[in-house]
N, C-alpha and C positions, 0 to 999 in steps of 0.2 A: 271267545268265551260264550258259552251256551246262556240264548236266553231264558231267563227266568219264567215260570208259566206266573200270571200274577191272576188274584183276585179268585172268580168263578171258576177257571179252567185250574188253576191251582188248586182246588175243592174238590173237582170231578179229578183230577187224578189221583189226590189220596183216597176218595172213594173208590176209586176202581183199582188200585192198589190192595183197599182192603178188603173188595170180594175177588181179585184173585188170591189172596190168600186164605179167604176160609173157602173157595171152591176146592181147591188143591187139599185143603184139610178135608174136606167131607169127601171128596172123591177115592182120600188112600185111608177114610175110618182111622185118623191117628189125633185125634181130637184132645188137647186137654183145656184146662180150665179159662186160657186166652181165647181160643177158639170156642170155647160154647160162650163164655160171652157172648165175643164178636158176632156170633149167630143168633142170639137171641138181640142183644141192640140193631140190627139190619133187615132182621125178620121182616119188619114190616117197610120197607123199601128196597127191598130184590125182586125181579118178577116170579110171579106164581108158580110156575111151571120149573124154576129155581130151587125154591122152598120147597117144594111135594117131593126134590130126590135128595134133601141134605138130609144125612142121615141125622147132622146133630141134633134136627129138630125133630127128629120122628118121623111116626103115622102122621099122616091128616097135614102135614106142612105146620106142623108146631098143636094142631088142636088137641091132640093125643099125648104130647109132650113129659105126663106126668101119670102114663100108664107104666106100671110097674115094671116089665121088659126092658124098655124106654131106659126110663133111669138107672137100671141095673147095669145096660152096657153105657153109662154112661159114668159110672162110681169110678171107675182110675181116675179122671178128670177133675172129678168133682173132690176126689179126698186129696187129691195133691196140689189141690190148692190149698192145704195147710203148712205149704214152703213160704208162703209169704208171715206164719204165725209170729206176731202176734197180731198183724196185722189181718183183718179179715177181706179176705180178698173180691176185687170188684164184682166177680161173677153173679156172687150172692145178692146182690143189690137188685142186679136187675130177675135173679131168678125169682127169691121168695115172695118180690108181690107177685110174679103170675104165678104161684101157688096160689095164694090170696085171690087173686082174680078167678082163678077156675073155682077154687071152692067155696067162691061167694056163686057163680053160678050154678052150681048143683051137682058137680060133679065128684067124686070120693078122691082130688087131688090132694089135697091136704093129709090124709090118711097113710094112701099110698107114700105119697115123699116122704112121711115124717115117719114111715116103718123101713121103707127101703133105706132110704139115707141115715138115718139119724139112728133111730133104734136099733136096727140090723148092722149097722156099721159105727159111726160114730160113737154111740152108746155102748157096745159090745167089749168084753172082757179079753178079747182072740188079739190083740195088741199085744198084750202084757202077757202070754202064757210064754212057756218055758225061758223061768225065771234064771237069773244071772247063777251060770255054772262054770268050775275051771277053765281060764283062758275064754270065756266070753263073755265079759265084762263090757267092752266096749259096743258090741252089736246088742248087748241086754238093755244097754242103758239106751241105743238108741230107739229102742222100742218101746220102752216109756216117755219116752223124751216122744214121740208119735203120739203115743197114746192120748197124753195130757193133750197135744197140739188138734186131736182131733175131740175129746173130749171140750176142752174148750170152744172149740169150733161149734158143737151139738150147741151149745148153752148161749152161741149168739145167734144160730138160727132160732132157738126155741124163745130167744128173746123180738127177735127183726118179726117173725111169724104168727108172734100171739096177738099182737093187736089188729092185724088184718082179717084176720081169719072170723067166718060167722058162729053162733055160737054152737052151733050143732058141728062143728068140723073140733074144737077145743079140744074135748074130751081125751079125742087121740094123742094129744100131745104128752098127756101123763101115762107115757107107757112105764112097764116095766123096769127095759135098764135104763131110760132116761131117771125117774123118780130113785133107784136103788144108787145112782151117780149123785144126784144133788144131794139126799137126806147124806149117805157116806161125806160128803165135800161138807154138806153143812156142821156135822157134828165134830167138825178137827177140823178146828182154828189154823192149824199150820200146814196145812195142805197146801200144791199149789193151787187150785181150782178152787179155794173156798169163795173167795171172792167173787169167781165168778158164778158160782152157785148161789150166793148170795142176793146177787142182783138179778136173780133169775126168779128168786121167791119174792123181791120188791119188786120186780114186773107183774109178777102173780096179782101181788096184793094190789096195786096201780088199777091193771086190768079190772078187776074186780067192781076197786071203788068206779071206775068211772062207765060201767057199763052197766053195773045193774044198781048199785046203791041207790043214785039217785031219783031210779023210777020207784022207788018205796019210800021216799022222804015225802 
């Protein structure tokens, strides 16, 4: 019977287990939402010269990350981690504070992610068009049954996102179809996303009190 690796060396081989597995993923560009993870948690302990050719992390070995390109060829990934719904899936945890993190230092990341991802996709009506016709009932339904899983998804990044974010990066968050998605979810009770729109305007108000009220008392 094979000996066991114990302790240290048993550490170093699931590490090195699991950069060859996201080399092999960044090498054949078939990235989804485990894999950008895995890439962004390792980031900062793979060598350099590692980082500057994985595609998942970009230009610049991750510093470019949330250049609109960037994340456009990175949306199959990132929207089909709404297979885990209702659960929200680990990816985001560690993505949205480095939104936060860049656009606390100066850069339009917050902007960019929150129109490429959320607005232009998550937010988006292109779900839900060509509505249930003879004999396609079951492919109609599962496109709402999407919709909703990515719609609610938009409303827990816009919740994980707002309190990070500085206050000039904000504004962007009230785009278009995000605001036309919560007022609609707010005003029918019986939707299924009320709830979650719900607590997207008590984060509103949260945000609010505890960031500027108090510097006027």
């Amino acid at each position: 019977m094979a000996e066991q690796p114990a302790g240290g060396a048993k550490r170093r081989l699931h590490a090195t287990r699991r950069r060859v597995r996201l080399t092999a993923a960044c090498l054949a560009q078939s990235a989804d939402a485990e894999t950008v993870l895995l890439a962004l948690e390792l980031s900062g302990q793979l060598p350099a010269d590692f980082v500057a050719r994985c595609p998942v992390l970009g230009p610049d070995g991750g510093r470019a990350f949330c250049e609109p390109a960037h994340l456009s060829s990175l949306l199959p990934a990132l929207l089909a981690s709404t297979a885990s719904h209702p659960r929200v899936h680990s990816v985001w945890s560690s993505l949205v504070p480095l939104v936060a993190r860049s656009a606390t230092a100066g850069s339009g990341a917050a902007e960019a992610f929150w129109d490429v991802v959320c607005e232009q996709n998550l937010f988006t009506s292109s779900h839900e068009r060509k509505c249930v016709t003879a004999g396609r009932y079951r492919a109609a339904h599962a496109r709402i049954e999407s919709a909703h899983a990515h719609r609610y998804l938009g409303f827990e990044i816009f919740s994980l996102l707002l309190p990070g974010l500085p206050a000039r990066s904000v504004p962007a968050l009230f785009s278009h179809n995000f605001m036309r998605c919560m007022v609609n979810n707010l005003t029918k009770e019986d939707t299924l996303l009320h709830a979650s729109a719900a607590r997207c305007l008590s984060n509103v108000w949260h945000f609010r009190v505890r960031r500027f009220l108090p510097r006027r008392l």
